[in-house]
C-alpha positions in Angstrom: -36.0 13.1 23.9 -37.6 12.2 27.2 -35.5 13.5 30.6 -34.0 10.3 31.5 -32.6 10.5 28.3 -31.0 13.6 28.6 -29.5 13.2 31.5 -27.5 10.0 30.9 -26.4 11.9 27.6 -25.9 14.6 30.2 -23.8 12.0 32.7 -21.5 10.6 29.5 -21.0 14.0 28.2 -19.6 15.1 31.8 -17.4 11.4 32.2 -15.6 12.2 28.5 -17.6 9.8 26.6 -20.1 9.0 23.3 -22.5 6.7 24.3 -23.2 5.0 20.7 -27.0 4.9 19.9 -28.0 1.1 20.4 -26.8 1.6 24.2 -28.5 5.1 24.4 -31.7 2.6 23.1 -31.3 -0.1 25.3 -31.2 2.4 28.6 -33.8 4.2 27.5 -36.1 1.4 27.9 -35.0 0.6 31.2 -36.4 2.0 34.4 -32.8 1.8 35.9 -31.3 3.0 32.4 -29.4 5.6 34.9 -28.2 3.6 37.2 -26.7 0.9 34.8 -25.1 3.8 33.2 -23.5 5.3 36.0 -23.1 2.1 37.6 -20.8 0.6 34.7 -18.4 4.1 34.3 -18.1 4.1 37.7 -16.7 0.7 37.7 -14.2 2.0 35.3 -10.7 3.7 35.9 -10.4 4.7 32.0 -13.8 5.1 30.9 -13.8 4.2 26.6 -14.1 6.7 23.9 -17.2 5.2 22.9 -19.9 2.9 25.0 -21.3 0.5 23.1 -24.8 -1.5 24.2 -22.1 -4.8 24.4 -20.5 -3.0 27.2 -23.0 -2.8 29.3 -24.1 -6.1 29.0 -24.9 -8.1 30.7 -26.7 -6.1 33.1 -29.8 -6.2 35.9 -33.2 -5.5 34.2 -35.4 -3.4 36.8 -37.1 -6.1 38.0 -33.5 -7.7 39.9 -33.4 -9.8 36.9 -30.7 -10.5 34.5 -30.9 -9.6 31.1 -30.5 -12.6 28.6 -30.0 -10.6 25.5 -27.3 -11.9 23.2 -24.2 -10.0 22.8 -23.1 -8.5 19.6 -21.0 -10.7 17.8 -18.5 -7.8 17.4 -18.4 -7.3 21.6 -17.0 -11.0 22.7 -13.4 -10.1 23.3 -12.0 -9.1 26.3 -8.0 -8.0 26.4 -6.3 -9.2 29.1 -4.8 -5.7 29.9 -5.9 -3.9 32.6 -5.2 -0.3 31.7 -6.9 0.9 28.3 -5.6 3.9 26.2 -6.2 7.0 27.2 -6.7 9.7 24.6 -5.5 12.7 25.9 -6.1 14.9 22.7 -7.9 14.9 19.5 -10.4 16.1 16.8 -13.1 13.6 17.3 -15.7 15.4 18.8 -14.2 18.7 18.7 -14.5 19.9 15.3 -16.4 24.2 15.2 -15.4 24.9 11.7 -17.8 26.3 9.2 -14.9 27.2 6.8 -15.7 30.7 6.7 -13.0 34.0 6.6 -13.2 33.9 10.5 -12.7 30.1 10.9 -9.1 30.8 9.1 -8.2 33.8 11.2 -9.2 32.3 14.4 -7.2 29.1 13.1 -3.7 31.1 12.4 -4.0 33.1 15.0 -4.5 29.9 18.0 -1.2 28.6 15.7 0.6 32.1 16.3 -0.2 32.2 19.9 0.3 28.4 21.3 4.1 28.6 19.3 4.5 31.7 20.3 4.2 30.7 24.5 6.8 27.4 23.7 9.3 30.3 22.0 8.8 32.1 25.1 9.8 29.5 27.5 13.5 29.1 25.9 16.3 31.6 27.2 17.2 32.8 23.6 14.1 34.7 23.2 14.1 36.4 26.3 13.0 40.2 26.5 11.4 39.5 22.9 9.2 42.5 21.7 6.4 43.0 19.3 7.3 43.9 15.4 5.4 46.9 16.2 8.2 48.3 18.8 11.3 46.2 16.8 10.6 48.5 13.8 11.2 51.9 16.2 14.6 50.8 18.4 18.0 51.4 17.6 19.7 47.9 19.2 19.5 44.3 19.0 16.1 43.2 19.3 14.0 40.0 19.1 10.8 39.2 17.7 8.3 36.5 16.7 6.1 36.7 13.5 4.4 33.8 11.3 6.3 34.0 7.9 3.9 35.2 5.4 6.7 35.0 2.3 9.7 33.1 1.8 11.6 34.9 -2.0 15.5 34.7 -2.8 16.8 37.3 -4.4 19.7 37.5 -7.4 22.5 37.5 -4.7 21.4 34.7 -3.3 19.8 36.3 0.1 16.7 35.5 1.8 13.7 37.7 2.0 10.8 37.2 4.5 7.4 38.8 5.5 6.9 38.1 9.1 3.6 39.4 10.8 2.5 39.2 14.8 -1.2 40.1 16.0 0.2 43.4 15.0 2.3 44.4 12.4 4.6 43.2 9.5 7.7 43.2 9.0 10.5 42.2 6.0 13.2 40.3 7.3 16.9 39.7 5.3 18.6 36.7 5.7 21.9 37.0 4.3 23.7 34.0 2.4 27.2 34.1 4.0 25.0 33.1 7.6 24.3 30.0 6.4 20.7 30.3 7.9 18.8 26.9 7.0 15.1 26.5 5.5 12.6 28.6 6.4 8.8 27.6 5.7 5.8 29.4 4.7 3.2 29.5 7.3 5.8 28.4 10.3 6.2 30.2 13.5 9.7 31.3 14.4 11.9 33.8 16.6 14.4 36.4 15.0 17.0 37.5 16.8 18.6 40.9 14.5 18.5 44.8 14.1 16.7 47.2 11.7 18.6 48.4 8.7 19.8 52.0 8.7 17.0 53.3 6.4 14.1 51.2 8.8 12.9 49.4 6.0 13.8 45.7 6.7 15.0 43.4 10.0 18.3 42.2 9.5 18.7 38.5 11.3 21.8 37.6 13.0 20.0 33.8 14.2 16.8 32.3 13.5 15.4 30.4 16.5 12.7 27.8 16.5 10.4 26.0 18.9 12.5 23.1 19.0 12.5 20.3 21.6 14.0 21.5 24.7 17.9 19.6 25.1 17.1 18.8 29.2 14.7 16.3 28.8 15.0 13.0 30.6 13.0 9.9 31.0 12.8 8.2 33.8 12.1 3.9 33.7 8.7 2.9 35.0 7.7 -0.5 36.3 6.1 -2.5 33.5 6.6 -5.1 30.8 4.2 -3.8 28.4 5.3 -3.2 25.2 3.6 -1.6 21.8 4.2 -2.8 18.5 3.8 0.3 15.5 1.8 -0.5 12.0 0.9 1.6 9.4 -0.8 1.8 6.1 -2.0 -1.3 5.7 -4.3 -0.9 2.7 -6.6 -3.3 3.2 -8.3 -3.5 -0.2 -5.4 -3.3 -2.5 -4.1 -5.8 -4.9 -0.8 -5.5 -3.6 -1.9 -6.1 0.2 1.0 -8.0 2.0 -1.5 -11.2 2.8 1.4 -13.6 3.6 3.5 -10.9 5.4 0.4 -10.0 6.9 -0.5 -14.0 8.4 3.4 -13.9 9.6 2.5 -11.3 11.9 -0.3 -13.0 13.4 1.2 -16.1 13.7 4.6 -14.6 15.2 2.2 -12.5 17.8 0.2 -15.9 18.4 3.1 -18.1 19.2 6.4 -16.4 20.0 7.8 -16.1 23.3 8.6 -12.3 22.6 5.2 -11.4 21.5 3.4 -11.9 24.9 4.4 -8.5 26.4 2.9 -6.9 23.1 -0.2 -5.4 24.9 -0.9 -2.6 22.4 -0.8 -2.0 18.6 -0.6 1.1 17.5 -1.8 1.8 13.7 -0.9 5.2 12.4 -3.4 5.5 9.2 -4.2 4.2 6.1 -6.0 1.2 7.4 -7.8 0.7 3.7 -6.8 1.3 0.3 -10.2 3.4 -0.2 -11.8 4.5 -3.9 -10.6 7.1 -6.1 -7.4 8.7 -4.1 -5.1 8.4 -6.4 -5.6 7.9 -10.7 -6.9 4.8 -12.5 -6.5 3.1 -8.6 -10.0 1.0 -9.5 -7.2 -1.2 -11.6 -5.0 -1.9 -8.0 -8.3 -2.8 -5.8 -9.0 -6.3 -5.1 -11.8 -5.1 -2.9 -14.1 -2.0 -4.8 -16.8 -1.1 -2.4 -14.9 0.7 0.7 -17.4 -0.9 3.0 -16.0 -3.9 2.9 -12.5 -3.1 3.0 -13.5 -2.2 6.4 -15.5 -5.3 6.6 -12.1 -7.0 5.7 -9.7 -4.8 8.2 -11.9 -6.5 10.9 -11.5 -9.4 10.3 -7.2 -9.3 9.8 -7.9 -7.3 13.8 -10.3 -9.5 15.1 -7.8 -12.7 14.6 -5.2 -10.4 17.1 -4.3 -12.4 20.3 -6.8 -11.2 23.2 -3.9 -9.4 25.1 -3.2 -6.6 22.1 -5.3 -3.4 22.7 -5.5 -2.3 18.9 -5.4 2.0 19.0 -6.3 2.8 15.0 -6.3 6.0 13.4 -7.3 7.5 9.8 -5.2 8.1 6.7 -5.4 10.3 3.8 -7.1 7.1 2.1 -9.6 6.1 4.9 -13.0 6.7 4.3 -12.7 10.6 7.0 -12.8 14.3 6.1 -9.2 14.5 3.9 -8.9 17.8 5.7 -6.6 17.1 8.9 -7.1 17.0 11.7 -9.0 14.9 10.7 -11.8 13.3 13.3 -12.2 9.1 14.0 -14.0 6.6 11.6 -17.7 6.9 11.9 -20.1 4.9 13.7 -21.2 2.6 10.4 -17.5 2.1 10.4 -16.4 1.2 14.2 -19.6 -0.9 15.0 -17.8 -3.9 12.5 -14.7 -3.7 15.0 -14.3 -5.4 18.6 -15.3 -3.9 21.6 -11.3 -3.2 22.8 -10.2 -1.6 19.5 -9.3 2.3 20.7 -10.4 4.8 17.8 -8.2 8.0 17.6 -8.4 10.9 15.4 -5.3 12.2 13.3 -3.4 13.2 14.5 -3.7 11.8 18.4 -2.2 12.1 22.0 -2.4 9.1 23.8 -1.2 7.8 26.8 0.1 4.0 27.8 0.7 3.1 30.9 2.2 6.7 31.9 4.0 7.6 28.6 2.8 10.2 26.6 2.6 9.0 22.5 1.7 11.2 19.8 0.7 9.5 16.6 0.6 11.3 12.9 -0.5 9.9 9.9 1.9 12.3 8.1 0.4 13.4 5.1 2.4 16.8 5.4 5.4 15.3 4.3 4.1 15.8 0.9 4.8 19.5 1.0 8.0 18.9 3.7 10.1 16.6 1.4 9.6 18.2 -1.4 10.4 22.0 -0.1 13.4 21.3 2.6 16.3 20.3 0.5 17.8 17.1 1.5 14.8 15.3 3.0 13.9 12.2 0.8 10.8 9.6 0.8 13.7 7.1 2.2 14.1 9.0 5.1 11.4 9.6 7.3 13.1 10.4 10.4 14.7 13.1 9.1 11.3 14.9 7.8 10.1 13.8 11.6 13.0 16.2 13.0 11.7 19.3 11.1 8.3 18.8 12.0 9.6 18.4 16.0 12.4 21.4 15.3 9.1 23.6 14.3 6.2 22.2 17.0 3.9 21.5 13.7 2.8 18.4 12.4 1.8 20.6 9.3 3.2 23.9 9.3 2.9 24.5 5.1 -0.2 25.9 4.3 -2.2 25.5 1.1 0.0 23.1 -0.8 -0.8 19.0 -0.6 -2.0 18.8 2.3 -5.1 20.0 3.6 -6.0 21.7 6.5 -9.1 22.5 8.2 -9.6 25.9 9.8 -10.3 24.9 13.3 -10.6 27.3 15.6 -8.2 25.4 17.6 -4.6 24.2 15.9 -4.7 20.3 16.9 -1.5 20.3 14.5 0.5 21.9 17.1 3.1 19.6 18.7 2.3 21.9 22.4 3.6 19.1 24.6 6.1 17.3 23.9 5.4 13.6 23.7 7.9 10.5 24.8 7.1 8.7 21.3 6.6 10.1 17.9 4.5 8.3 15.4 4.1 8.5 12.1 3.6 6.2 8.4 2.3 7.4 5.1 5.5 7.4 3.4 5.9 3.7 3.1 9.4 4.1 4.8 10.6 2.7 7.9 12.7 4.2 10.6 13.8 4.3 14.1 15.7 6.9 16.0 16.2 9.3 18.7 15.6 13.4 19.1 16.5 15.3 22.1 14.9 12.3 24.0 11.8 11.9 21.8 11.8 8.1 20.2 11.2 8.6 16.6 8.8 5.4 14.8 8.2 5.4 11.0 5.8 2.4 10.7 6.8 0.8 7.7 3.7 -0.6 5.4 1.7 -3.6 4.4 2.0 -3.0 0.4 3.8 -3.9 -2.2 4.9 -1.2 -4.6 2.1 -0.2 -6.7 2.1 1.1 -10.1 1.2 4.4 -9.3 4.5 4.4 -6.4 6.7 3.2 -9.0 6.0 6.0 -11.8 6.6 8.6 -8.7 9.8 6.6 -8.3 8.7 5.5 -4.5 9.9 2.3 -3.2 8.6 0.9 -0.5 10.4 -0.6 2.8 7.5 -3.2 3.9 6.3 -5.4 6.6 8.8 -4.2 9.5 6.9 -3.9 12.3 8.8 -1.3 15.2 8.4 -2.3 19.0 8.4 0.1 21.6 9.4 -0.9 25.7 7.1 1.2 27.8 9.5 0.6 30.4 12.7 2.3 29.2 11.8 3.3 26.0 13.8 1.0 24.2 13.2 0.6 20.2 13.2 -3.1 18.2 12.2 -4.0 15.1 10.5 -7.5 14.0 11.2 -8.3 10.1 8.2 -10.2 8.1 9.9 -9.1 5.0 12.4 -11.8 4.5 10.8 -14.7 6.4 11.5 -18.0 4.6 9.0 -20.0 3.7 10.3 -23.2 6.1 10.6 -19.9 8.9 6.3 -19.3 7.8 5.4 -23.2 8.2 7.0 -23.0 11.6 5.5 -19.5 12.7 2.3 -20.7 11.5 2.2 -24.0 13.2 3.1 -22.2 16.6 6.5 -23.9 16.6 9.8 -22.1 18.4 
């Protein structure tokens, strides 16, 4: 690697982005290779996640001439929108695990620690003390463990291990409280006192992360508005293809559809190979390559003014283990140059609001432990996830988890949108000021959804108003088919 080369990896590196290797190759050869570089991210007031050789052309050769090289095929778009996502927060890039013993005690302990600071923040918890200390006071006391154990006893009671960076502790929560569901692995406050023989904690309230009650938001001066998709599953025999054309007619030609200037897609953007049994029988497409050949194609037919952010699913061709970092270079190259590619899960910013997006592949082990939650109602699993500041916080069951020395699973700020698909569901709602978006799907039930007696709520597509935050819904579901003749001839 010659020095010129180094130091325009050197310059991307310190700007926040990946130069992809054609460009690196095409400013290598270049006595101003430099210059263009810094030239073309100084132009910029969001620099990309990734440069690509069709972004910097075309561009002067060092002679004062301009370069004629053709541009990639894949490069010719350009969206009207001026501001591109910003990702504020993700795995790509990022990932230090080796999956060792200290990768996971490094990993639980960054989870302990970053819930542990929001815990401090609220009143409640004020004057909270290590276990250490708790286990040795005769009054009231409050403390803030990572539950180890969760075990009912014949009386119906509660029994918990708790631990700090210090100590262990048992903690009894008695039936007649009415205390809700506690999780393995989740990071909570106690508020109680020590028996009278010192062997156990005995809680009086349970308090959690939470989102705080205060928060406001304020209306900001735009008409931009994003539109939510998930799990598409590109690939599959029951792919929504008619839905699917709706869409892009109705985003085409309808009046309402030209302040759509982003799509957000929360996962699953292919069926994928092998993730679930005998699912060779539901593909239409069998080589995951071209699935992903395919999912260009559906986003390269977008209007130009839709910025498309896409993320991974549990079936996309990424590490299963979340967080899981963006699609890889082979992958991203077949897609246009204004397509935004996030990890899962992802922070984000729009125009000034703050949008975290989740796949959601821990409501595997969520629905099926807190009683009540159902695959019908995905805001509701969305709530816990919030009350606890963890997009994940079961370990060791469905989903999982890579032992990064950071936690990226740890809701730490607290966004103005909530994203999430993977349960084929669809839902809107509200939480403490948060805006809650299930992203419906574009599949039909398959076989292997209806023996697990999952039905799923398709082709709704949520809207989001960066301006006030207001939440809409279009329905491709139950377009007629005189209503898809007149979308699809661009008639009102």
């Amino acid at each position: 690697m010659n020095s010129s080369t180094e130091e325009m990896l050197k310059l991307a590196s310190s700007r926040g982005v990946l130069l992809e290797p054609d460009a690196l190759k095409e400013l290598s050869v270049r006595t101003d290779g430099f210059a263009v570089l810094r030239s073309y991210l100084d132009s910029l007031e969001t620099p990309p996640l990734v440069v690509t050789a069709g972004m910097l052309l075309p561009a002067s050769t060092g002679d004062g001439e301009t370069a004629t090289q053709e541009v990639p095929k894949n490069v010719g778009r350009i969206s009207s929108v001026q501001e591109a996502p910003r990702v504020i927060r993700d795995i790509t890039g990022n990932s230090t695990t080796t999956g060792n013993v200290k990768d996971f005690a490094k990993y639980f302990s960054d989870r302990f620690r970053s819930i542990k600071r929001i815990l401090l923040k609220r009143k409640d918890m004020s004057g909270a003390i290590p276990i250490s200390k708790a286990l040795h006071v005769n009054r009231d006391a409050r403390v803030i463990g990572i539950v180890n154990t969760v075990h009912q006893t014949r009386n119906g009671h509660r029994i918990l291990e708790i631990e700090d960076e210090e100590e262990r502790c048992t903690v009894l929560l008695l039936k007649e409280k009415g205390f809700d569901t506690v999780l393995k692995d989740e990071v909570l406050g106690i508020h109680g006192r020590m028996s009278r023989d010192r062997k156990m904690l005995v809680a009086d309230s349970l308090i959690r992360p939470d989102v705080p009650f205060n928060r406001t938001t304020e209306k900001i001066d735009t008409d931009s508005k994003v539109a939510v998709l998930s799990d598409t599953h590109v690939g599959s025999r029951t792919f929504l293809r008619d839905e699917w054309d709706d869409l892009l007619a109705w985003l085409k030609n309808s009046p309402e559809a030209r302040d759509i200037n982003y799509l957000i897609v929360s996962g699953d953007l292919a069926d994928g190979i092998g993730v679930y049994p005998d699912q060779e029988d539901d593909l239409e497409i069998s080589d995951v390559f071209e699935q992903y050949q395919r999912v260009s194609q559906y986003f390269s037919e977008l209007p130009d003014w839709v910025r498309p952010v896409l993320m991974p699913g549990n079936h996309d061709a990424v590490r299963p283990a979340e967080p899981q970092p963006t699609f890889q270079q082979e992958i991203r190259k077949m897609f246009d140059s204004n397509v935004t590619f996030v990890g899962n899960p992802s922070l984000i910013e729009l125009e000034g609001r703050r949008i975290l997006s989740y796949h959601g592949r821990s409501f595997d082990d969520v629905i099926s432990t807190i009683p009540g939650l159902s695959w019908e109602k995905p805001i509701e699993a969305m709530v816990e996830l919030l009350k606890r500041r963890h997009l994940a916080p079961v370990y060791g069951e469905k989903t999982p988890l890579a032992p990064e020395r950071k936690d990226y699973l740890v809701i730490d700020e607290v966004p103005d949108v909530f994203i999430t698909g993977h349960i084929h569901s669809y839902g809107l709602s509200d939480y403490r000021g948060v805006k809650l978006v299930s992203g419906s799907t574009w599949q039909s039930q398959t076989s292997y959804q209806k023996m697990k007696n999952i039905t799923p709520i398709p082709a709704m597509m949520p809207v989001i108003s960066l301006s006030d935050l207001e939440l809409s819904v279009v329905n491709f579901s139950d377009f007629s088919r005189a209503e898809r003749r007149k979308q699809r001839a661009g008639m009102p």
